[in-house]
C-alpha positions in Angstrom: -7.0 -18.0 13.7 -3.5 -18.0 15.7 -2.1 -19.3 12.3 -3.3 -16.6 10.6 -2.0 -14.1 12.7 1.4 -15.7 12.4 1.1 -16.1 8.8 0.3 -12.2 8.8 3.1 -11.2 11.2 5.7 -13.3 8.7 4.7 -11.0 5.4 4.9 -8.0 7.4 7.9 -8.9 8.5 9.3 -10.3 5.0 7.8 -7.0 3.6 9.7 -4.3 6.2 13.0 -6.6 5.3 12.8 -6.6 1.6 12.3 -2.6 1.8 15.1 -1.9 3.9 16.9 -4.4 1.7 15.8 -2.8 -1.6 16.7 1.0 0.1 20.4 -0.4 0.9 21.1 -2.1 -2.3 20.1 1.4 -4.3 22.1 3.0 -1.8 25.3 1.2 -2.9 24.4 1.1 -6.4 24.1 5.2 -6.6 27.2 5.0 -4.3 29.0 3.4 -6.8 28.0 5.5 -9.7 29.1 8.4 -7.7 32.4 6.9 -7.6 32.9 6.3 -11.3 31.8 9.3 -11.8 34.5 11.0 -9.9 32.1 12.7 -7.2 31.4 15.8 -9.9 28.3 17.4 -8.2 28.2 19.5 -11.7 28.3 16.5 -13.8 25.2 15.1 -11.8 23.4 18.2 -12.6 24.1 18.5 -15.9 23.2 15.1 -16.8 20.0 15.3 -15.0 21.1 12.6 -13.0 20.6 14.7 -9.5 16.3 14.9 -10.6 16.6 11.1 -11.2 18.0 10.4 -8.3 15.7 12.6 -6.1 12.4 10.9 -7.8 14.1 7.6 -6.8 14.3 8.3 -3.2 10.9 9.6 -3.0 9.6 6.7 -4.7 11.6 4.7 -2.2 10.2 6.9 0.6 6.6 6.4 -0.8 7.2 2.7 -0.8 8.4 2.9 3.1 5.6 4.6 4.6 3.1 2.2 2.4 4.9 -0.4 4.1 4.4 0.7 7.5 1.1 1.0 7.2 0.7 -2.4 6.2 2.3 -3.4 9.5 -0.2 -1.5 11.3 -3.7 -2.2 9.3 -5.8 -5.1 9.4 -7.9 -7.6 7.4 -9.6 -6.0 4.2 -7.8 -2.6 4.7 -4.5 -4.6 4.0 -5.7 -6.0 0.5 -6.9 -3.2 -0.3 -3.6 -1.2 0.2 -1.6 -4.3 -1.3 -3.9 -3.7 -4.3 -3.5 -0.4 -4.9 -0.1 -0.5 -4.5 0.2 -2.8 -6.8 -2.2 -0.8 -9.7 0.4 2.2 -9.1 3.5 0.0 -9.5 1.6 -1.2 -13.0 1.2 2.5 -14.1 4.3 3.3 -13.2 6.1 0.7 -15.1 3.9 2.0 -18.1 4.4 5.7 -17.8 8.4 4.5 -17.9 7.8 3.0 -21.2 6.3 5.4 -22.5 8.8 7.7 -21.7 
């Protein structure tokens, strides 16, 4: 049982790191495109870029607060979240295609 609960605290842990890690890398990616594209708030918005970017972020937010509760649930309520969270990443990565 102890080496389950370390086995458990090492995914939580490797979860919470790989979303901070995932939220900085975007960061510097849309940091970057803002760069090239010479900071032109009115470009952004024209482009639709700004509506993009704000979905993005809330995904990102979405994905944050599912992983928190992960660190915090237990035992069945943690594969059931894990699954679900993977059935909306699956529709989400279909509704993109289809778009």
């Amino acid at each position: 049982m102890p080496d389950l609960a370390i086995i458990f605290s090492g995914i939580i842990v490797g979860l919470i790191v790989i979303g901070v890690s995932i939220n900085g890398i975007v960061g510097k990616v849309l940091d970057y495109k803002r760069s090239q594209n010479g900071n032109a708030p009115a470009t952004l918005a024209a482009t639709g870029q700004v509506s993009e970017i704000a979905d993005r972020t809330d995904m990102i937010e979405d994905r944050v607060r599912v992983l928190e509760r992960l660190a915090t649930d237990r035992g069945q309520l943690l594969s059931d979240e894990i699954d679900a969270l993977r059935d909306r990443a699956i529709t989400q990565d279909r509704s993109s295609e289809n778009a």
